[in-house]
DSSP file (Angstrom, degrees, kcal/mol; ACC not computed):
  #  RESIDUE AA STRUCTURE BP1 BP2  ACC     N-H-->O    O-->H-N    N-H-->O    O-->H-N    TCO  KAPPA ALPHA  PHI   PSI    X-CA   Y-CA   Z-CA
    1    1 A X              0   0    0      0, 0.0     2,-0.3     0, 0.0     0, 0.0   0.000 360.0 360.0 360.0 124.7    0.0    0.0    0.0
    2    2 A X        +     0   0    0      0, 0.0     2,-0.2     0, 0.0     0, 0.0  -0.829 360.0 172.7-131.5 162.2    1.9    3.5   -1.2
    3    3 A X        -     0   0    0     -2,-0.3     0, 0.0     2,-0.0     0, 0.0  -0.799  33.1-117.2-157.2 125.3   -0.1    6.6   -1.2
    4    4 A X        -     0   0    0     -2,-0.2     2,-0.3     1,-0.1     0, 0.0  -0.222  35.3-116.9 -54.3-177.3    1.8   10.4   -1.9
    5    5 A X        -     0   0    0      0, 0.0     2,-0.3     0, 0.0     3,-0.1  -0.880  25.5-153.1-100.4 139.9    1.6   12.8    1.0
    6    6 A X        -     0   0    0     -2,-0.3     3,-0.0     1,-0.1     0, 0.0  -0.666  19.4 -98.4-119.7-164.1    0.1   15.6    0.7
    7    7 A X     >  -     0   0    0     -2,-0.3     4,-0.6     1,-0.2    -1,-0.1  -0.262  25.4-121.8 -82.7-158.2    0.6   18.8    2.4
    8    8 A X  H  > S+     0   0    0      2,-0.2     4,-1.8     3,-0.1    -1,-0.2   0.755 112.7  52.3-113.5 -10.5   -1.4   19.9    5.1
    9    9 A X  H  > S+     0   0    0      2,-0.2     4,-0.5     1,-0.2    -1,-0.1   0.792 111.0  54.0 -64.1 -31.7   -2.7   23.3    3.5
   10   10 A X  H >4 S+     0   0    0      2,-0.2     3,-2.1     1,-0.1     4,-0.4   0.975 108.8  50.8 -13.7 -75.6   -3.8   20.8    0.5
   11   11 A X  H 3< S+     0   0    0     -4,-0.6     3,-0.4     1,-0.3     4,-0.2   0.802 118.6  36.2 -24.8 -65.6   -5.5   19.0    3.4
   12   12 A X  H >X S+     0   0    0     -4,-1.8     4,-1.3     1,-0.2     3,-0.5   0.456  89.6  83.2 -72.1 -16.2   -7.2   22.0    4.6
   13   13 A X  H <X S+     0   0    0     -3,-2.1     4,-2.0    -4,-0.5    -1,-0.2   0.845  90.6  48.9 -80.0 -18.8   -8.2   24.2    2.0
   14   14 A X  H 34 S+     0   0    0     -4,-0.4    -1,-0.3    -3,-0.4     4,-0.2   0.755 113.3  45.0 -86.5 -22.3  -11.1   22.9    1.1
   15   15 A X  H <> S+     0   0    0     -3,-0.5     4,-2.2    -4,-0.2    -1,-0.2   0.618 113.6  59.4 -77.9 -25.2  -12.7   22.5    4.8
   16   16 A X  H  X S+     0   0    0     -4,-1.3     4,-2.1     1,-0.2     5,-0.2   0.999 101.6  48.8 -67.5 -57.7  -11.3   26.1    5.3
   17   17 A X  H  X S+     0   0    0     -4,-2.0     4,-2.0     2,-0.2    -1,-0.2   0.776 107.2  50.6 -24.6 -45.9  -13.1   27.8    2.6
   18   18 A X  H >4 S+     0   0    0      1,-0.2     3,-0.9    -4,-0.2     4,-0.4   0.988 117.5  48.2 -78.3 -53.4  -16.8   26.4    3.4
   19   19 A X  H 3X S+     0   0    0     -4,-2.2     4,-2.8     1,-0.2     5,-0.3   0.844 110.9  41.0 -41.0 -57.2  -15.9   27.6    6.9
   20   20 A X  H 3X S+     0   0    0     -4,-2.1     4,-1.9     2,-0.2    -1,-0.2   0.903 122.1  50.4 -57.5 -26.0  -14.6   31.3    5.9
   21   21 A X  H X< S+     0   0    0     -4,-2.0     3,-5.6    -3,-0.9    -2,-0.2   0.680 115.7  45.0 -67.3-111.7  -18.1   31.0    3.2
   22   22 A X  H 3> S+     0   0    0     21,-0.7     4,-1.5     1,-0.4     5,-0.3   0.145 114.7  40.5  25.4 -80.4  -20.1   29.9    6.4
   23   23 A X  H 3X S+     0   0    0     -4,-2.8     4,-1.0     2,-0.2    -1,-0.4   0.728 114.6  56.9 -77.2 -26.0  -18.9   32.6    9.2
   24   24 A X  H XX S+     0   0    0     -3,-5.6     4,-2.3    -4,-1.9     3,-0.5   0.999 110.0  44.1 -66.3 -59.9  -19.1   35.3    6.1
   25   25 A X  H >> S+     0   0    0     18,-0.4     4,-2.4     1,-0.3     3,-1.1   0.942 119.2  49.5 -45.7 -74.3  -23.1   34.1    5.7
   26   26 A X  H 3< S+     0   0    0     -4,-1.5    -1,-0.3     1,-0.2    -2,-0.2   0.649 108.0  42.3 -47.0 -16.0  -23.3   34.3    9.4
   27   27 A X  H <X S+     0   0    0     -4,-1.0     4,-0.8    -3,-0.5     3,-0.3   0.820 118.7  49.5 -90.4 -37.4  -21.9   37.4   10.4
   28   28 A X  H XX S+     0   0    0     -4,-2.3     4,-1.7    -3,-1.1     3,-0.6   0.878 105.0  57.3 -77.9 -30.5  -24.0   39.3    7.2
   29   29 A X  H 3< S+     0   0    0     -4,-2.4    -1,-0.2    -5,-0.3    -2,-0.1   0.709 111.2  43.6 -80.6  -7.0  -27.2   37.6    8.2
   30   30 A X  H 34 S+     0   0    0     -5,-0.4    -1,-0.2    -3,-0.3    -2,-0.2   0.484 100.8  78.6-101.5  -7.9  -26.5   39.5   11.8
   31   31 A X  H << S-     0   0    0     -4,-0.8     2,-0.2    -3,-0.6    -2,-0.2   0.967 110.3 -80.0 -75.0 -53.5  -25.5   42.8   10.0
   32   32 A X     <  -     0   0    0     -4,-1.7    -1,-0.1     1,-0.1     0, 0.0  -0.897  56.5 -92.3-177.2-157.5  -28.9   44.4    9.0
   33   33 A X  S >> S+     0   0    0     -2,-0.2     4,-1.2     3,-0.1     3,-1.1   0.386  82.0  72.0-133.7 -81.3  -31.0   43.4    5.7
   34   34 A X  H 3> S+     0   0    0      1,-0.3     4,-0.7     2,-0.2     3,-0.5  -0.025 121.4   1.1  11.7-104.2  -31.3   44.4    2.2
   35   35 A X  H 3> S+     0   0    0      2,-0.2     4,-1.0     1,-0.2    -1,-0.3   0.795 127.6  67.3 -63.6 -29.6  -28.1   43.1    0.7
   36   36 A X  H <4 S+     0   0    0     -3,-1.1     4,-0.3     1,-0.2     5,-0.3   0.910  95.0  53.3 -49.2 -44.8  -27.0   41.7    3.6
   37   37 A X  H >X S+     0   0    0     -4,-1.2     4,-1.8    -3,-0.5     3,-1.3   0.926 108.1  49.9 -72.2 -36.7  -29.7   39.2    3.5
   38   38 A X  H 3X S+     0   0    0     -4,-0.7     4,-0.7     1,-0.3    -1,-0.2   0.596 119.1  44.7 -64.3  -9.7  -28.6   37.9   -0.6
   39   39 A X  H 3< S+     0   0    0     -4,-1.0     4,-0.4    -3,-0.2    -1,-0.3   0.156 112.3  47.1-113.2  21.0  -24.7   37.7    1.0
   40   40 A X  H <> S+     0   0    0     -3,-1.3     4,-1.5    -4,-0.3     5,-0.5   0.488 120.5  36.1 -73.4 -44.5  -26.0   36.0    4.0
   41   41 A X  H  X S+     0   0    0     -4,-1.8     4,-2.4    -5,-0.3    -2,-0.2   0.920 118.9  56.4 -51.6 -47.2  -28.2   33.4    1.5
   42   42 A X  H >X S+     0   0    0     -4,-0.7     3,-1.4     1,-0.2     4,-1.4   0.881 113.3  38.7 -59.1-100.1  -24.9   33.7   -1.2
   43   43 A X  H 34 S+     0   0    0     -4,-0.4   -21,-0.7     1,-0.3     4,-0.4   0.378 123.4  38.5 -50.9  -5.5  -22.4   32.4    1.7
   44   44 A X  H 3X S+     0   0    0     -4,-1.5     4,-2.3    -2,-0.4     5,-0.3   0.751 115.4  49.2 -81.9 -38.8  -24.7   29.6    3.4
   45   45 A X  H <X S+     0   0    0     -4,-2.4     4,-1.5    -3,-1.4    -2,-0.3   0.841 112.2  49.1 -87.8 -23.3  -26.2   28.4    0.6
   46   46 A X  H  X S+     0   0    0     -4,-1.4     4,-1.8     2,-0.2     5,-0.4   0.992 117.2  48.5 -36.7 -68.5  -22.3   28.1   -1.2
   47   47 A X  H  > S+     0   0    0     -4,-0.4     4,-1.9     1,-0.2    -2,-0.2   0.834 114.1  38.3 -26.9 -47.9  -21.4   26.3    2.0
   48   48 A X  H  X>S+     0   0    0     -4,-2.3     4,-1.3     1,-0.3     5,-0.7   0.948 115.6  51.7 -88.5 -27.1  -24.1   24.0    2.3
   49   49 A X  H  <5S+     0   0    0     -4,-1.5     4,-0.5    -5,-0.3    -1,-0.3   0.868 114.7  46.4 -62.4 -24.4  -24.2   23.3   -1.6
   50   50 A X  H  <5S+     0   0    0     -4,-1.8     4,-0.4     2,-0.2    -1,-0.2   0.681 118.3  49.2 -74.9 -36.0  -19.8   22.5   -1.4
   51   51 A X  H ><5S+     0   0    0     -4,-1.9     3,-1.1    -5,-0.4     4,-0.2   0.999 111.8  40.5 -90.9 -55.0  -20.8   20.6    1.5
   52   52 A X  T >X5S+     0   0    0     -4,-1.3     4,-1.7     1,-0.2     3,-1.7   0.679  93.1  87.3  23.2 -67.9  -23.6   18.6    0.0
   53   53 A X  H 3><S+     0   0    0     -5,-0.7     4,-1.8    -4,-0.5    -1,-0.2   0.848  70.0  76.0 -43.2 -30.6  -21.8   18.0   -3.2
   54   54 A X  H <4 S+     0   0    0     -3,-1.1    -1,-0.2    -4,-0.4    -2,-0.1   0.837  95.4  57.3 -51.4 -47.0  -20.3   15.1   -1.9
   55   55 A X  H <4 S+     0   0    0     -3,-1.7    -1,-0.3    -4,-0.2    -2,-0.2   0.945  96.5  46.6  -7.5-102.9  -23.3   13.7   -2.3
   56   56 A X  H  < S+     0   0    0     -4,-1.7    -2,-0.2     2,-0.1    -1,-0.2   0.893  88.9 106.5 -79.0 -35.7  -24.5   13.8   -5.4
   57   57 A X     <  -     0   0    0     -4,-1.8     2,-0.4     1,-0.1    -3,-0.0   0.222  63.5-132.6   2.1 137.6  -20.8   12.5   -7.2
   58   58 A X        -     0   0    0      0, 0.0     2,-0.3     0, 0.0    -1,-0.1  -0.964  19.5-104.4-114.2 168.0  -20.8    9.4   -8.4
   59   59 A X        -     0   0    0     -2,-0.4     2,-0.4     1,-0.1     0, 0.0  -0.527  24.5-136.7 -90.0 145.4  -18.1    6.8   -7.7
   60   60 A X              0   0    0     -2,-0.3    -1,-0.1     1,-0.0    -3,-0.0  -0.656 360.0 360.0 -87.1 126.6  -15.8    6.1  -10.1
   61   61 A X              0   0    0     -2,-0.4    -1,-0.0     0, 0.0    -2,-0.0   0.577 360.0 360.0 -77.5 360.0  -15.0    2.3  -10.5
């Protein structure tokens, strides 16, 4: 069994991102509403759709 290594910011980026998306939607969905509320909608609903995606894939044989 070999596998490469990868780094650990590899690792990470992809978990960081839905997070920074995540805390952006929250923090705008506490700010006020008019635009706030379509970049609070924008940055959950990115989140949950990147998170989610996993999902819908299909496996590869």
């Amino acid at each position: 069994m070999s596998h490469a290594s990868q780094s650990t910011r590899r690792i990470f980026a992809w978990p960081l991102l839905i997070a920074l998306l995540s805390g952006a939607g929250l923090f705008a969905a506490l700010l006020g509403d008019g635009i706030w509320d379509g970049l609070a909608w924008l940055g959950l609903g990115l989140s949950a759709a990147l998170g989610l995606s996993g999902f819908w894939r299909r496996r590869q044989p």
